[in-house]
N, C-alpha and C positions, 0 to 999 in steps of 0.2 A: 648379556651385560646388565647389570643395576642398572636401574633407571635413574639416575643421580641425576644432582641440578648442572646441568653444564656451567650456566651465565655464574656459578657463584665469583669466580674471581673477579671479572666485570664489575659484580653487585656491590664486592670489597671495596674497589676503585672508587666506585662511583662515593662509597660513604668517607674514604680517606680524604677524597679530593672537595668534598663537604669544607665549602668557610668557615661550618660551626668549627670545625674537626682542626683545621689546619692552622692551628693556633702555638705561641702568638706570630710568628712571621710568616712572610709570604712565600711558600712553593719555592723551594731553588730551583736555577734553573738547568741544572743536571739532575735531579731528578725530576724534572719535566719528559727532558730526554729520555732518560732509562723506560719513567710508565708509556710515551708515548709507542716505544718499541715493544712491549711488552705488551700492549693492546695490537699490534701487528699480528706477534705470536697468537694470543689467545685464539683471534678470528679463526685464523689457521688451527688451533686447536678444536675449538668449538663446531667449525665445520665438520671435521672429521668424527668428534665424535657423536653426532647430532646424526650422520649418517650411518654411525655405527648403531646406534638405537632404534631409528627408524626400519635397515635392514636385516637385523638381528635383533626382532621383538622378542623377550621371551616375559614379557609381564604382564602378560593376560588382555591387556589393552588392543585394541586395534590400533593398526596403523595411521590410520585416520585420527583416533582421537589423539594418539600421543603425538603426531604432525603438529593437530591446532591444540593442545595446549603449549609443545613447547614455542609455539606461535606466539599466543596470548603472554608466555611469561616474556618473551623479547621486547612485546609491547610495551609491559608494564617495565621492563627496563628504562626502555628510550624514554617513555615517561618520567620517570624517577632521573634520568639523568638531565633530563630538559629543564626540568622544578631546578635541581641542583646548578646548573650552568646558569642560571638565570637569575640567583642569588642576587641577593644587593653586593654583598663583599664581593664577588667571584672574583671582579678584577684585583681588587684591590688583593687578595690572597694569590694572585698568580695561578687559578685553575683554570683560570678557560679556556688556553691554549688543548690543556689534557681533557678536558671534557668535551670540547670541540671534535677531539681526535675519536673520538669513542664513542660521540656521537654518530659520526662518521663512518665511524666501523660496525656499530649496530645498524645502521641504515643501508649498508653494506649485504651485512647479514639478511637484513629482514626480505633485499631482493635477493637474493641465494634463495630464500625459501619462495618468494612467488616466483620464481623460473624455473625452480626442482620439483615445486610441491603442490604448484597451485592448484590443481584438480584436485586436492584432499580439503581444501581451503573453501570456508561458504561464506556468503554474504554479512554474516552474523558476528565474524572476527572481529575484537578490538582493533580501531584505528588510533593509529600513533598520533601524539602531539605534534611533531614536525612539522605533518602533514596538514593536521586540523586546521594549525597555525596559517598554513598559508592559503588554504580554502577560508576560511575566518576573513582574512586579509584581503581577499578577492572580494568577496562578498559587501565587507566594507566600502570598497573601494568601488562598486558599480553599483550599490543601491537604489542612489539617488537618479544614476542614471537609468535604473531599469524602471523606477518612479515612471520618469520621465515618458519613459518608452511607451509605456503602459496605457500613460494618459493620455500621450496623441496620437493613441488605434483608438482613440475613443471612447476607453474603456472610463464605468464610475469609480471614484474613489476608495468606495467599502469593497468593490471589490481586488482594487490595487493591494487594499488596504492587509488582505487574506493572504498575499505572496509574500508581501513586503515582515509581515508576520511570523510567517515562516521564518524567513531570510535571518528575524531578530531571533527567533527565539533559538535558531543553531548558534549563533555566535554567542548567546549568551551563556548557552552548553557549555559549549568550550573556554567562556572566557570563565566558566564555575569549575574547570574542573572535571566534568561528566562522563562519564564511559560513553563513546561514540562508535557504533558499528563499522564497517565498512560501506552495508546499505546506505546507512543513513548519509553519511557521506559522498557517496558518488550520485545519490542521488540530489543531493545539492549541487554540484560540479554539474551533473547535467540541468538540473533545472536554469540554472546561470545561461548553460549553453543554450536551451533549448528558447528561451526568453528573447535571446537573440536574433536566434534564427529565426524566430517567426515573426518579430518584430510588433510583439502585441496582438497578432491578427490570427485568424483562428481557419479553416476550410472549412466556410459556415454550412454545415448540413442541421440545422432548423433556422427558428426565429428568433433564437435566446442570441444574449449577447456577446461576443467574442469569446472574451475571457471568461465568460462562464463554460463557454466549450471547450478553451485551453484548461480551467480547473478538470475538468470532465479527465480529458486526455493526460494531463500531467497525474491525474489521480492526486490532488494533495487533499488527502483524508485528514485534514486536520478537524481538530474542534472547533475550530472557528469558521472553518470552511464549509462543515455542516449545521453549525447555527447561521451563518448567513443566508445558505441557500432554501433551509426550514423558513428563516422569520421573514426574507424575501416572497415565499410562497405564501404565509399563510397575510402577509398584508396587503397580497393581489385577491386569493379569495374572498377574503373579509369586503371587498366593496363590490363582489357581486350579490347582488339581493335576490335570488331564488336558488334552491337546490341544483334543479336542471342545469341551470347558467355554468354553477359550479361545477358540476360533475362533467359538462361539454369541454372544461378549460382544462381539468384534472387532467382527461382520458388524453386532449393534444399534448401536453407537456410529456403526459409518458412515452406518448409515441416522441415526441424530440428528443427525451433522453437516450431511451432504448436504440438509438438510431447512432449516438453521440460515437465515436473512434475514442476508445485508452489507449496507449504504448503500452506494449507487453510487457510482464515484470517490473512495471514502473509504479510502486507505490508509497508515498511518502512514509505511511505510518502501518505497517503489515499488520497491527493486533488489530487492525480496527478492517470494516468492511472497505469496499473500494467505494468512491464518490457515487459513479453510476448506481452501483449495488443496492449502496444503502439508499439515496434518492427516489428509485424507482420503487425498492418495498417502502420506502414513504408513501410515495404519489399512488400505490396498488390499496393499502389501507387505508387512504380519505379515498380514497373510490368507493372502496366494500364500504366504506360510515355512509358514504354519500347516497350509494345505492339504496342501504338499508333505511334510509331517513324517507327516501321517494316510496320507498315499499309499505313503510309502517304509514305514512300520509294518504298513500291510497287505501289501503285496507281500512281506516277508518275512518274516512270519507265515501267509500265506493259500498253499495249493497250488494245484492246476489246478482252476477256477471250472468249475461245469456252469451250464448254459444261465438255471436260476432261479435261482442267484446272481448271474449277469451280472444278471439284470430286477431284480433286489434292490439293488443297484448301483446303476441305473439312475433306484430311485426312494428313493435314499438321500442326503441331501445330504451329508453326508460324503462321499461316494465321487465324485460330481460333481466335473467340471472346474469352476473358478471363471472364468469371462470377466471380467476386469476392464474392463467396456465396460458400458451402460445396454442394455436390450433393444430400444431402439431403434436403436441403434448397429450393435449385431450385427443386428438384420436387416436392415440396407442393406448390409452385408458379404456376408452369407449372400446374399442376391438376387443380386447385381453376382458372388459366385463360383459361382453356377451357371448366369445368362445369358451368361458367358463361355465358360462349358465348363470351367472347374476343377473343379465337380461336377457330376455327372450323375447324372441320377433322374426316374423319369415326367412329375413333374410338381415345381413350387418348394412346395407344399401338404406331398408326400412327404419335401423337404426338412428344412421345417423339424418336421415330425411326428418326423423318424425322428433329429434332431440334439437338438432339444431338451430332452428327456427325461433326457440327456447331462449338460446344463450348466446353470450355475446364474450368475447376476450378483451382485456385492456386496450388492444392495436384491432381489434375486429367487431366492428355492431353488424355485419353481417356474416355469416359465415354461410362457405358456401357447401353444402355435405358433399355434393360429390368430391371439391379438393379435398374435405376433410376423409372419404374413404380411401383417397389417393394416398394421402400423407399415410395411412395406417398400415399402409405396406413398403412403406419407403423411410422408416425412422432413423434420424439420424441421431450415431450416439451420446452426443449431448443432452437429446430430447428424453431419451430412454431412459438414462439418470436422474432428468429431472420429474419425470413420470412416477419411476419408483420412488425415488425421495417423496414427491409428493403423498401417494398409499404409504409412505412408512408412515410419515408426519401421522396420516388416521390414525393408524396402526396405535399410533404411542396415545393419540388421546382418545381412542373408546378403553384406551386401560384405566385412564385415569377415570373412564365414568363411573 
């Protein structure tokens, strides 16, 4: 079968019933009746042949994609018919009753498709205006009480200040007009929810503040949510006056990050990294600055090292190289570059005895080699991906030397 527009008659409707259009008197009210039975029919048409297309594909498309666009064009319906019903004349021309009815029937339709279809359906679908409307409306409507809520867990203002922000800038979305996902959507309906349920209060696993651990877990990757937690950090370091100092508060803070709980699949803004993510390759780069600042101050300060300052060194964390890898990491590294033959040494045991002592991880100033030979037989495959991601990263910049 042609792939033809099903909603055209619908689309007719919806521009007939237009107050520009319905000029100069207002909609009789038998042909109110006629269109409203007449949007009965279509449904019933529409459904039928909606599964005639979808079961009998023959236009080169997949099933899936011809599901979500004829998805999206339903959307952009209901849309187009909202705008229209909402008209200043509506009443005054006698449509609203018809465009009520039709709204009705597309909102109809749209659940037909998420109870028939919705495994071909992703996160990414256009969200209807009906809908927007009344998350819009919610939102409004508990703002000031989530203010509230916010304030007396104790939480500061600027960072109230980050949700409440959120909260404005959806509705402002929607009150411009905006193509709004489905994601983005339910993940305001849960944020609401979840605001609630925890009543501002967080399951404090560090020392940070609440709702810095609720940002963490809700993941609101917004912009403003990582300039807060940027210019927050960098106006705690700024009043420690020595390197050291800094580099001891850096290395705690990653370790409270790296520790923090997200909800799975919960992120406000998908193009961007997650809160923790990006945070922590923050807090991982003022470490390497930091490090490399205490290194280059000794080297031109310190002369020629005899044999017990090199060991002094060796069990000094300061002086240690920083691996920005987890000690699982590095020793599937370390294993794989000495059963090649990159390193060579009696035995992997002398390896990593004679390496580790050297180096230190964001969460480890001491590493212990025996766990780290343990780990090298026991990788788990998260760690293994990030192993080899990391050798690619090389990989990609001894090309550009």
């Amino acid at each position: 079968m042609s792939n033809y527009y099903v909603y055209q008659r619908l689309e007719d409707l919806v521009h007939e019933l237009n107050p520009a259009v319905v000029q100069p008197y207002p909609l009789a009210e038998g042909k109110v009746i006629n269109i409203t039975d007449e949007i009965k029919r279509e449904k019933q048409r529409i459904q039928a042949a909606l599964q005639d297309q979808f079961y009998n594909n023959n236009e080169g498309e997949s099933t899936a994609q011809l599901i979500r666009k004829s998805h999206h064009s339903l959307v952009l319906l209901i849309n187009k018919s909202y705008e229209t019903r909402n008209h200043d004349s509506a009443y005054k021309m006698n449509v609203v009753k018809p465009l009520d009815d039709l709204l009705h029937c597309l909102d109809q339709l749209l659940h037909w498709f998420h109870q028939n279809f919705n495994g071909y359906l992703t996160s990414l679908q256009p969200y209807p205006i009906t809908k927007l409307r009344s998350i819009r409306n919610l939102i409004i409507e508990k703002k000031e009480d989530v203010r509230d809520l916010l304030r007396k867990a104790g939480n500061e203002d600027s960072a109230i200040d980050v949700v409440c922000s959120a909260l404005d800038e959806f509705v402002r979305r929607i009150d411009q007009g905006e193509a709004i996902t489905k994601h983005e959507a339910d993940y305001h309906k849960d944020l609401l929810k979840d605001i609630e349920r925890t009543n501002g209060h967080s399951q404090i696993v560090s020392n940070c503040p609440s709702l810095h651990e609720l940002l963490v877990y809700w993941n609101l990757n917004s912009k403003e949510c990582f300039s807060y937690f940027t210019k927050g950090l960098e106006d705690i370091i700024s009043k420690y006056d020595t390197i050291p100092k800094k580099l001891q508060y850096l290395r705690l803070q990653y370790k409270y990050v790296h520790q923090m709980p997200e909800l799975p699949d919960f992120k406000y803004d998908p193009r961007y990294p997650s809160i923790k993510e990006y945070f922590c390759d923050y807090l991982l780069r003022e470490i390497a600055h930091a490090t490399e600042e205490i290194e280059y101050m000794n080297r031109k300060n310190a002369g020629p090292l005899r044999s017990d300052q090199l060991e002094k060194i060796a069990n000094d964390t300061e002086f240690k190289l920083l691996c920005n890898l987890s000690v699982d990491q590095l020793s599937l590294i370390l294993r794989a570059l000495y059963e090649i033959g990159l390193i060579s040494s009696r035995s992997l045991s002398l390896v990593f005895k004679t390496l580790t002592k050297y180096l230190a991880t964001p969460v480890t100033d001491d590493i212990s080699w025996e766990n780290m030979r343990r780990k090298s037989y026991a990788g788990e495959s998260n760690d293994k991906a990030s192993a080899i991601q990391a050798l690619l990263n090389a990989a990609e910049k001894i090309k550009e030397y």
